[in-house]
BAFI-784871 format. One line per 5 residues: number of its first residue (from 1); for each residue x, y, z of C-alpha. Coordinates in Angstrom, 3 decimals. Each point is the difference from the previous one (the first is absolute). Layout:
NUM) X,Y,Z | ...
***
This chain:
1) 22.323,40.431,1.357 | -3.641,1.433,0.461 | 1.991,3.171,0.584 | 2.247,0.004,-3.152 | -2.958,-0.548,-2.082
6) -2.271,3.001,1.675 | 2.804,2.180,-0.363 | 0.124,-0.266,-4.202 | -1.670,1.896,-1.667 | -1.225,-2.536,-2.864
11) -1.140,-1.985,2.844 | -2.364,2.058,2.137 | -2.880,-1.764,-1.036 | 1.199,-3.379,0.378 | 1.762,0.629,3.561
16) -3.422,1.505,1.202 | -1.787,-3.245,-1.245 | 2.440,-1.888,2.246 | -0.160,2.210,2.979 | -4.011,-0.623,-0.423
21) 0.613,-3.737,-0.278 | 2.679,0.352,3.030 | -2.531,1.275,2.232 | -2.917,-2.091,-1.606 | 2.236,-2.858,1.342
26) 1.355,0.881,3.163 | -4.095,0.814,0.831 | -0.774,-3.754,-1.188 | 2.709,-1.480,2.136 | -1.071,2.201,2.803
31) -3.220,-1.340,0.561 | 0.698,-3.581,-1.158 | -0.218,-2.336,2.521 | 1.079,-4.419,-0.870 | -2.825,-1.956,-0.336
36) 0.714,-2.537,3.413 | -2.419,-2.613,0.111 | -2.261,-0.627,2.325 | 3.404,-1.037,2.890 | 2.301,2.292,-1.269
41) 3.740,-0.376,0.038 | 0.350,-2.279,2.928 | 2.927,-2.552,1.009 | -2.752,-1.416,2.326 | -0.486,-3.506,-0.501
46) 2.861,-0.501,-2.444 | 2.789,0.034,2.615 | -0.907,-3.213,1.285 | -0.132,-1.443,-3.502 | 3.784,1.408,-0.982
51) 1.165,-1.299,2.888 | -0.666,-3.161,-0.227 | 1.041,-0.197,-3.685 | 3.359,1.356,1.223 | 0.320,-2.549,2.721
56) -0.967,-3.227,-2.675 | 2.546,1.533,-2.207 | 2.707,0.149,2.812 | -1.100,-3.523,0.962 | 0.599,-1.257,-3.476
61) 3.068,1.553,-0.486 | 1.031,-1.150,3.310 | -1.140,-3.532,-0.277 | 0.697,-1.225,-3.925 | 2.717,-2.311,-0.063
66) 1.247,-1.898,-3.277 | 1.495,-3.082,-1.115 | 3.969,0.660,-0.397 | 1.561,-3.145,-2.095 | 3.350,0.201,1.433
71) 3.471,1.775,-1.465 | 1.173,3.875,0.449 | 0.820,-0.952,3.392 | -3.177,-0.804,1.255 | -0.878,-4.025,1.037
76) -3.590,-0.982,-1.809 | -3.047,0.547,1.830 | -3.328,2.723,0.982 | 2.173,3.188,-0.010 | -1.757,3.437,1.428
81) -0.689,2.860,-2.775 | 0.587,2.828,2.527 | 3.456,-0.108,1.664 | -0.470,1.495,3.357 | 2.903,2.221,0.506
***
């Protein structure tokens, strides 16, 4: 597109303001670096954390059960909500 618009001729000045701005940007992002904090980007002490949240949620999945009334072919009583296949 840059191209099309450097290669009109009603457009030279306005495709020479954008290759300016092109390389005014690419500059910028060269020498830009994220703002990290003070750890940086770290999965260091979170594993532990996600984990364990992934086991509890396992373990509830795992171990909810439900009252069932009776009828559909099941007898009344504590009925599992996972079916273990």
């Amino acid at each position: 597109m840059l191209h099309d618009i450097l290669t009109s001729k009603a457009s030279i000045t306005t495709g020479t303001r954008l290759v300016g701005l092109k390389r005014g940007v690419l500059a910028a992002l060269s020498k830009y670096e994220p703002d990290l904090g003070l750890e940086g980007l770290s999965w260091k002490g979170q594993l532990l954390r996600i984990a364990t949240e992934c086991a509890l949620g396992v373990q509830y999945l795992h171990g909810e059960r439900f009252w069932h009334e009776g009828g559909d072919g099941k007898e009344a009583g504590w009925q599992n909500t996972i079916i273990h296949r």
